[in-house]
FIMIMAR-162458 format. One record per residue: residue in one letter; x, z, y of N, C-alpha, C in turn; residue number from 1. Coordinates in steps of 0.1 Angstrom, whole numbers. Layout:
// FIMIMAR-162458
MIFI;a;X;Z;Y;X;Z;Y;X;Z;Y;NUM
...
This chain:
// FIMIMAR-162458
MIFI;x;272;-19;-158;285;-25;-156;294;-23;-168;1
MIFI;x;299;-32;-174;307;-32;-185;321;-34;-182;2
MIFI;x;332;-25;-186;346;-22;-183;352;-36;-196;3
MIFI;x;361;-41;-195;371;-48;-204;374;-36;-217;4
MIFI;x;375;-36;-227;381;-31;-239;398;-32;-237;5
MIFI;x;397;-19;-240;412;-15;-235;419;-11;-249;6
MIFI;x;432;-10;-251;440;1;-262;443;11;-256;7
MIFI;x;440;21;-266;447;32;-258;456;39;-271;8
MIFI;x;470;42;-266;478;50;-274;477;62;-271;9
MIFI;x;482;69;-281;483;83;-284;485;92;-264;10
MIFI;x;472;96;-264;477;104;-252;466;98;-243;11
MIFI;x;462;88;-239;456;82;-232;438;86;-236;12
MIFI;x;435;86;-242;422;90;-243;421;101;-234;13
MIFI;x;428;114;-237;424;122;-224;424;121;-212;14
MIFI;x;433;110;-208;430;106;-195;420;100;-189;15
MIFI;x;414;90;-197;403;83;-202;394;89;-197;16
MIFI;x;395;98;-207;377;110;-206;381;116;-189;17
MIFI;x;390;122;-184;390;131;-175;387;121;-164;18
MIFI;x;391;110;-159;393;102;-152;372;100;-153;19
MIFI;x;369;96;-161;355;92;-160;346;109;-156;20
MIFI;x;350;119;-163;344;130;-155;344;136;-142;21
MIFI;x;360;128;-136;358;132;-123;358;123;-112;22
MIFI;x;350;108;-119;345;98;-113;323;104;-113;23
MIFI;x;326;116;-121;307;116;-120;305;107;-130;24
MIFI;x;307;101;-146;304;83;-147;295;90;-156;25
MIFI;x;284;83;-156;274;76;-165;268;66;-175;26
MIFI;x;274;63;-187;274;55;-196;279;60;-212;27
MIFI;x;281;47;-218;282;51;-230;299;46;-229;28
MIFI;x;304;55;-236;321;53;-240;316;53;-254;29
MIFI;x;325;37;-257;327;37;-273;341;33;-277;30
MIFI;x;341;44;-288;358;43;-295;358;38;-305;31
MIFI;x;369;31;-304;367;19;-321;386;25;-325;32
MIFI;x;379;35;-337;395;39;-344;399;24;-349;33
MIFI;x;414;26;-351;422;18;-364;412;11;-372;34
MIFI;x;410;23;-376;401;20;-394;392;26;-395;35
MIFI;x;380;23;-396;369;34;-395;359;27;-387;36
MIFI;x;347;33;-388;338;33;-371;339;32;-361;37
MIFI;x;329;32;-358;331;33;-336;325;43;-336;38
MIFI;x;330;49;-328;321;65;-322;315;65;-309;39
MIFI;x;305;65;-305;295;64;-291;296;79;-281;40
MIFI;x;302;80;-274;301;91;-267;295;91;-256;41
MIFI;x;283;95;-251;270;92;-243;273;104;-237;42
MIFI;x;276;99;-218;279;105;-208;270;105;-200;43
MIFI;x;266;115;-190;255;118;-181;267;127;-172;44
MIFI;x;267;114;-161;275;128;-145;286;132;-150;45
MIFI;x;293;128;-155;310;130;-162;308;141;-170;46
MIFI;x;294;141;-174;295;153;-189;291;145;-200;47
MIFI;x;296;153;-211;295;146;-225;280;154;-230;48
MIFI;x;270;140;-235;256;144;-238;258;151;-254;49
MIFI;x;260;162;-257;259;167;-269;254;166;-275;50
MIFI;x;250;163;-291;243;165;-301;240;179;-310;51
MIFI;x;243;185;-309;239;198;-317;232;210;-309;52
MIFI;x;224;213;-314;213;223;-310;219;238;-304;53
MIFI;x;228;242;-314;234;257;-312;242;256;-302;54
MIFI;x;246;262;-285;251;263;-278;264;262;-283;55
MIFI;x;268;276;-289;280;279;-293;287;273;-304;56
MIFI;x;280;266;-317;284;261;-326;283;248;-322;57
MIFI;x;280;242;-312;278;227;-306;288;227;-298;58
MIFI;x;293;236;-294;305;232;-283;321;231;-292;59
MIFI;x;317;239;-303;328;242;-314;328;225;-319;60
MIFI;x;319;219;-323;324;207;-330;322;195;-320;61
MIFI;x;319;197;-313;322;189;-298;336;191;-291;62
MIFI;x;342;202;-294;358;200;-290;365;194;-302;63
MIFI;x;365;198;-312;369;194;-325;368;177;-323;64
MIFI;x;354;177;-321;354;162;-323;360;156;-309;65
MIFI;x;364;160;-298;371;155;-288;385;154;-294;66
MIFI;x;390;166;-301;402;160;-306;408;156;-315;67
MIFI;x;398;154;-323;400;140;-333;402;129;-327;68
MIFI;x;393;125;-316;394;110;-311;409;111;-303;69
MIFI;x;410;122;-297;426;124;-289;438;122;-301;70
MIFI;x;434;126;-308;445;123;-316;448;106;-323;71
MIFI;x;438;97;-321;442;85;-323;452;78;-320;72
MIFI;x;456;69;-323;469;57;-319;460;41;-320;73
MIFI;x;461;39;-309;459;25;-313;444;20;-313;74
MIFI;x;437;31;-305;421;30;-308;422;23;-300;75
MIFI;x;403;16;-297;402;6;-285;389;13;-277;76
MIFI;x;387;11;-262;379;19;-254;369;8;-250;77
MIFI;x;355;9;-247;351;4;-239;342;13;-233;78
MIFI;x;341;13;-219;331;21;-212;319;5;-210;79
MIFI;x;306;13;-216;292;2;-205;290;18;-194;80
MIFI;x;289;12;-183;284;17;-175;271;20;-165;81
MIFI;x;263;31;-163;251;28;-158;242;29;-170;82
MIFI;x;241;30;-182;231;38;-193;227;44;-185;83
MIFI;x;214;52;-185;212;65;-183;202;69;-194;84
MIFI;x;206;62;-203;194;68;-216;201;79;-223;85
MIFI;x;196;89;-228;203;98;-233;193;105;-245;86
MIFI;x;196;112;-253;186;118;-266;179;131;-257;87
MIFI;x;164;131;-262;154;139;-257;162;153;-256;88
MIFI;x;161;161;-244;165;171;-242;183;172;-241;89
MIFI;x;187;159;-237;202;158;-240;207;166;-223;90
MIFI;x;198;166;-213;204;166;-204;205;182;-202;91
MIFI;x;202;191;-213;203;204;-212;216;210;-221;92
MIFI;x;222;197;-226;230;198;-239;243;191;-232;93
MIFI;x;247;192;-220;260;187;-218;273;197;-216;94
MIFI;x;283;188;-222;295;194;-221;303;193;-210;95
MIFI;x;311;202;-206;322;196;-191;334;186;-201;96
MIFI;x;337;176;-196;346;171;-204;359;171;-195;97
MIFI;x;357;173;-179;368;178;-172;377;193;-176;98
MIFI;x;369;201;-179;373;215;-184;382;211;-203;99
MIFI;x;376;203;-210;382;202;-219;393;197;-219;100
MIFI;x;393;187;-211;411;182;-206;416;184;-198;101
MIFI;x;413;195;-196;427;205;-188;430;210;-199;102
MIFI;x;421;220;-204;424;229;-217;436;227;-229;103
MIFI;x;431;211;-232;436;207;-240;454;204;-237;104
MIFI;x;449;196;-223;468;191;-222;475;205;-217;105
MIFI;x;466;220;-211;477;231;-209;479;234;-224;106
MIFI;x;473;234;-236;479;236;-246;492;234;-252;107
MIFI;x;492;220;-248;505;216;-249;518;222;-250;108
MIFI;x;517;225;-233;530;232;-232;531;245;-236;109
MIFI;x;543;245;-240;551;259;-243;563;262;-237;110
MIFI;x;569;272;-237;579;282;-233;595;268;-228;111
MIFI;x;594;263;-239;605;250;-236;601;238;-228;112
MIFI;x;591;234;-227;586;227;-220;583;228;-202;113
MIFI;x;582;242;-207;579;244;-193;597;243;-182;114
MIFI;x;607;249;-191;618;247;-190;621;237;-182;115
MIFI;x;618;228;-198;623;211;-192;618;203;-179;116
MIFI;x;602;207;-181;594;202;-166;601;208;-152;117
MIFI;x;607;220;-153;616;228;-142;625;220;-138;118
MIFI;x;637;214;-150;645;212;-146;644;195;-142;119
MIFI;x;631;189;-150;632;177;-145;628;174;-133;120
MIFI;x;619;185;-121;612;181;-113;624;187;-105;121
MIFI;x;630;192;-106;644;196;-95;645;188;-85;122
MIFI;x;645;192;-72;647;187;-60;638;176;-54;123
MIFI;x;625;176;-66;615;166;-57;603;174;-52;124
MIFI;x;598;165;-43;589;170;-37;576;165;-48;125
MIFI;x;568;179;-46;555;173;-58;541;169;-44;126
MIFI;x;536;158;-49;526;151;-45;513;151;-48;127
MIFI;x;503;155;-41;490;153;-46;481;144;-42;128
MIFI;x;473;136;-56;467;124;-51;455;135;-50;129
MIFI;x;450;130;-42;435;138;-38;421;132;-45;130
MIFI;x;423;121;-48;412;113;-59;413;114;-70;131
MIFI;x;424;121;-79;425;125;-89;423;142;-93;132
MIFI;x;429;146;-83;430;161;-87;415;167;-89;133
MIFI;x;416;181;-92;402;185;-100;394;187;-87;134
MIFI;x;381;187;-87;372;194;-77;376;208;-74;135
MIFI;x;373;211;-62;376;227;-60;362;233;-69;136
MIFI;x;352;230;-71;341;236;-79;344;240;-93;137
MIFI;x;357;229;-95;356;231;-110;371;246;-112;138
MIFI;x;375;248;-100;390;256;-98;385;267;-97;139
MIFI;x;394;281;-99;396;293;-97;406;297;-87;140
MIFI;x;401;312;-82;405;310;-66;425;307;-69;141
MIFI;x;432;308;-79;444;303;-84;447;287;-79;142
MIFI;x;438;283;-90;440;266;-87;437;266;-69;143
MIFI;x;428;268;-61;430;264;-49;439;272;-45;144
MIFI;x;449;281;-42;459;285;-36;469;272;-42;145
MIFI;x;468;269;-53;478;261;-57;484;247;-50;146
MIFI;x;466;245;-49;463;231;-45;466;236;-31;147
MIFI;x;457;242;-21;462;241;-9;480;241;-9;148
MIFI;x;488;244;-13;502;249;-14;505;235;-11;149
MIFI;x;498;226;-20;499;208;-25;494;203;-10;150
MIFI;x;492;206;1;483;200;10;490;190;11;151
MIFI;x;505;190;10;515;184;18;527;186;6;152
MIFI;x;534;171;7;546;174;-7;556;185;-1;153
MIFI;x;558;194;-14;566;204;-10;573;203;-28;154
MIFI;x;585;218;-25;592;211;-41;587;223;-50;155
MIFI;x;584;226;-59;581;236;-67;585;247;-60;156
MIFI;x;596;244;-57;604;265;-50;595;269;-40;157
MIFI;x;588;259;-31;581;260;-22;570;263;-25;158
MIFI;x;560;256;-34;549;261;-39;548;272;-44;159
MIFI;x;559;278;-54;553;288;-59;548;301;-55;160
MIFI;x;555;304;-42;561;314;-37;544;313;-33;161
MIFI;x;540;301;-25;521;297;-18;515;300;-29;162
MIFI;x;517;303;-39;507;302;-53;502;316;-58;163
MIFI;x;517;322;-54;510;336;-58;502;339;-73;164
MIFI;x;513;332;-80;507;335;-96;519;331;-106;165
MIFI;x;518;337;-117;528;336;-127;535;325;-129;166
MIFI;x;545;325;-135;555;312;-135;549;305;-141;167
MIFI;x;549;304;-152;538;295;-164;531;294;-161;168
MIFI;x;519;300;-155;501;297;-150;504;287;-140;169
MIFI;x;514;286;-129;518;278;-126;520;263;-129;170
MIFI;x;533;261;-137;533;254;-147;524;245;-149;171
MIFI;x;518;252;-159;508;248;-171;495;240;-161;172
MIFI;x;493;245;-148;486;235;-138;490;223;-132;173
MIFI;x;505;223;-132;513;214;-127;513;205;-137;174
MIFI;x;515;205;-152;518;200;-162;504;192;-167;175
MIFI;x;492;202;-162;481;192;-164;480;180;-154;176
MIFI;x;484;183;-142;478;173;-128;488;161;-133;177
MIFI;x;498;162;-135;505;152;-139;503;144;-152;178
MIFI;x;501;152;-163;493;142;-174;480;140;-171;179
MIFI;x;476;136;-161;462;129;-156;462;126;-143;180
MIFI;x;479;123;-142;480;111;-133;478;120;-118;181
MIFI;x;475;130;-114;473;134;-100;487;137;-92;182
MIFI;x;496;140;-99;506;144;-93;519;135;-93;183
MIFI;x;524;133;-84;536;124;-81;550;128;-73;184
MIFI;x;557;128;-80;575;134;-75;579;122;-65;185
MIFI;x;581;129;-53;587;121;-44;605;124;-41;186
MIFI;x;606;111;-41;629;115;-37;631;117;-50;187
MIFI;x;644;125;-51;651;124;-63;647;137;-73;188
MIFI;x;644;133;-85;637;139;-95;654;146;-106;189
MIFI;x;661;155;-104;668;156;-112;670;159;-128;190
MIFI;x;680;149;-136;678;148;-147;680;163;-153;191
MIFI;x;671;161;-168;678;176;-178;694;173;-178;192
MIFI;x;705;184;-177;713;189;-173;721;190;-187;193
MIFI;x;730;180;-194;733;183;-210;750;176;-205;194
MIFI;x;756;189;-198;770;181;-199;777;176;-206;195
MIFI;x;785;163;-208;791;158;-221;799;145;-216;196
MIFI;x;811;146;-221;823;140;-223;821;129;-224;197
MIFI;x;801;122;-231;807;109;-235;800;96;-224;198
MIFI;x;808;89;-218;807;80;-212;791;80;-209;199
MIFI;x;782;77;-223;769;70;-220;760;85;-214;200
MIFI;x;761;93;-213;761;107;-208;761;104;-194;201
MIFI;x;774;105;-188;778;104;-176;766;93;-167;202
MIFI;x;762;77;-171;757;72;-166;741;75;-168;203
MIFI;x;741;84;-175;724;89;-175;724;101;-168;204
MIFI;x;730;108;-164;734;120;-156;730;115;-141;205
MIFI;x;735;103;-142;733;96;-125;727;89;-123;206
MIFI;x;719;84;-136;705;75;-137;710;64;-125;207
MIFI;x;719;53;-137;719;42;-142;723;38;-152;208
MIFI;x;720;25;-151;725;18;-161;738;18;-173;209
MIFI;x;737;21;-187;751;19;-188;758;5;-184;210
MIFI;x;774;7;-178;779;-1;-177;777;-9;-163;211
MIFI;x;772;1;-152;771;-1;-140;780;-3;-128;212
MIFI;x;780;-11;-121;794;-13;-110;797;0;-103;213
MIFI;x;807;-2;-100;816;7;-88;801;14;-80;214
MIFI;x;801;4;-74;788;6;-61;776;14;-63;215
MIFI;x;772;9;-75;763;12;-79;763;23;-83;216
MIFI;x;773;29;-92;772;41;-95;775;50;-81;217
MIFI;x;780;48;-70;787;58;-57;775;56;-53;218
MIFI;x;764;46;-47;750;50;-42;746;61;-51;219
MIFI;x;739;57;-64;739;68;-70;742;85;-71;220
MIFI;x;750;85;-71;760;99;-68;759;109;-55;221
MIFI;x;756;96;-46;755;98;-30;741;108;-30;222
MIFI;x;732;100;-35;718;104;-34;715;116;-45;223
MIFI;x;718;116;-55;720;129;-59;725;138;-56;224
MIFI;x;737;137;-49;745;148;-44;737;156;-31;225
MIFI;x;728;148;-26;724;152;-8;713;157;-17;226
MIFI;x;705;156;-24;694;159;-30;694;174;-35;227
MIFI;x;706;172;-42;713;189;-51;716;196;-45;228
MIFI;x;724;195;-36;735;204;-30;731;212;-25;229
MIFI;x;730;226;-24;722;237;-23;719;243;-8;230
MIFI;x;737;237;-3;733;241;14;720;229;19;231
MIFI;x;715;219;12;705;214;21;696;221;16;232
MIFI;x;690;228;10;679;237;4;684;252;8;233
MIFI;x;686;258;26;688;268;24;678;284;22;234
MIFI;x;666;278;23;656;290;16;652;288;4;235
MIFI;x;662;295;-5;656;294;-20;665;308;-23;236
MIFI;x;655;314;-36;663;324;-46;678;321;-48;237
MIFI;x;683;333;-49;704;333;-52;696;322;-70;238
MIFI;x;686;326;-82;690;320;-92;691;306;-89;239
MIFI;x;680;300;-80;677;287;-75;690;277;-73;240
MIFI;x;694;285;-64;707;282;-57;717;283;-70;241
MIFI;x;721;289;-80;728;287;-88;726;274;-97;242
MIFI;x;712;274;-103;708;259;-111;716;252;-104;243
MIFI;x;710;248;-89;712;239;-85;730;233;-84;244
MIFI;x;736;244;-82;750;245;-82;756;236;-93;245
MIFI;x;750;248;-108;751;239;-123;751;222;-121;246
MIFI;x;736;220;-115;733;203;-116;742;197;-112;247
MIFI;x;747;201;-98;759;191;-89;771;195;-100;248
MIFI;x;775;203;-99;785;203;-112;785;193;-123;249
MIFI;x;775;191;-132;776;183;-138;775;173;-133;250
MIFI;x;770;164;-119;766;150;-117;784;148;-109;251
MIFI;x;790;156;-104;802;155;-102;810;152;-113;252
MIFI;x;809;159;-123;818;156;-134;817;140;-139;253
MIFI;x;805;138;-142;797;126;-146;805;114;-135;254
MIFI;x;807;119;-121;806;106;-112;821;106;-115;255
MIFI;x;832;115;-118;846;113;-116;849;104;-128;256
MIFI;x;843;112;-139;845;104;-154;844;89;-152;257
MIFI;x;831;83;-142;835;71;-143;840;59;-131;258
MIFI;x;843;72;-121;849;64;-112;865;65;-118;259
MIFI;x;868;77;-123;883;78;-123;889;66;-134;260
MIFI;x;877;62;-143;877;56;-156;880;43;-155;261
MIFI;x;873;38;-141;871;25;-141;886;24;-130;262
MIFI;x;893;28;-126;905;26;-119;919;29;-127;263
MIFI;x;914;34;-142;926;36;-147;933;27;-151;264
């Protein structure tokens, strides 16, 4: 079975790969950089069939060379599906390509990011697709406390506490499932928190439009405000409860600036 030839920008190849390793897929993936060659990457059961002899020095340029191709812009994909030919003795030579992209996208984050992911998942409930998320075979007994926590959307404050593991190790799980598409914010996702005087501020604060009606902006406000307000979240940490304080603070500020603005 032959897939359509796709583009994929910066970021998408690892989804690419993980998505076909945790479909089981069988075929040849070929990447056509910019400029350059096509590179053949010959899959057996959502593992990558390796080329090099030395366990340890073959898995070293088999990541390398995973992230060369991750690093592209603008390459083009095609999966043939159903190959099952592979180079003599290749079936003893595969790579997890699900473990590499996790690896890779927890890399990512750092100390600020994790930050930002905090304050942008504020007051939603996180969701798990169950067809994307990892196998429990491939998790540590972490990832399933995590994942069960996920049975059912709950908001981060909720999970963590079911997780029973570091803030960041946390994180950096959460940060993967969602760059590979498994996880989904349900209700209202509150914005990074950057109070400021200027108009086009205010209507991003309330996530709309600049230049938005009366109405439009008071729905808005409405739904943020029941979302933030901390007496509707009454089991959470006193710091919890203070963010959240911060947030409505600023989305109040935000809603007067332009209700008061537009009546003046």
């Amino acid at each position: 079975m032959r897939t359509s030839t796709e583009r994929l920008v910066r970021g998408e190849f690892v989804r690419l790969i993980y998505r076909l390793a945790r479909t089981r897929a069988t075929g040849v993936l070929t990447i056509q950089a910019p400029r350059g060659s096509a590179e053949l990457l010959v899959l057996r059961r959502g593992h990558l069939v390796a080329g090099e002899q030395e366990p340890g020095e073959g898995s070293r340029r088999t990541a390398q060379r995973l992230e060369r191709l991750a690093a592209l812009d603008g390459a083009r994909a095609q999966f043939d599906g159903g190959l099952a030919a592979y180079p003599p003795g290749g079936a003893l030579r595969q790579y997890n390509l699900a473990a590499w992209a996790r690896a890779h996208l927890e890399s990512q984050l750092d100390a600020a990011g994790a930050q930002a992911m905090v304050q942008e998942l504020a007051g939603a409930r996180l969701a798990l697709r169950p067809e994307l998320a990892p196998e429990l075979g491939w998790c540590d007994e972490t990832d399933r406390r995590i994942l069960a926590a996920m049975a059912i959307p709950r908001r981060l404050d909720q999970i963590w506490p079911l997780a029973r593991t570091a803030r960041f190790r946390l994180l950096s799980f959460l940060y993967f499932l969602r760059a590979v598409g498994a996880l989904s914010p349900l209700g209202v996702s509150a914005p990074v928190v950057v109070p400021s005087a200027v108009e086009g501020d205010a209507y991003r604060l309330l996530g709309v439009p600049a230049g938005a009606d009366r109405e439009t902006v008071k729905r808005a406000y409405r739904r943020l405000a029941r979302a933030l307000h901390p007496d509707m979240n009454a089991a959470m940490s006193e710091d919890r409860r203070r963010q959240l304080e911060l947030k409505l603070a600023a989305i109040n500020s935000a809603y007067r600036r332009l209700v008061d603005g537009a009546t003046a």
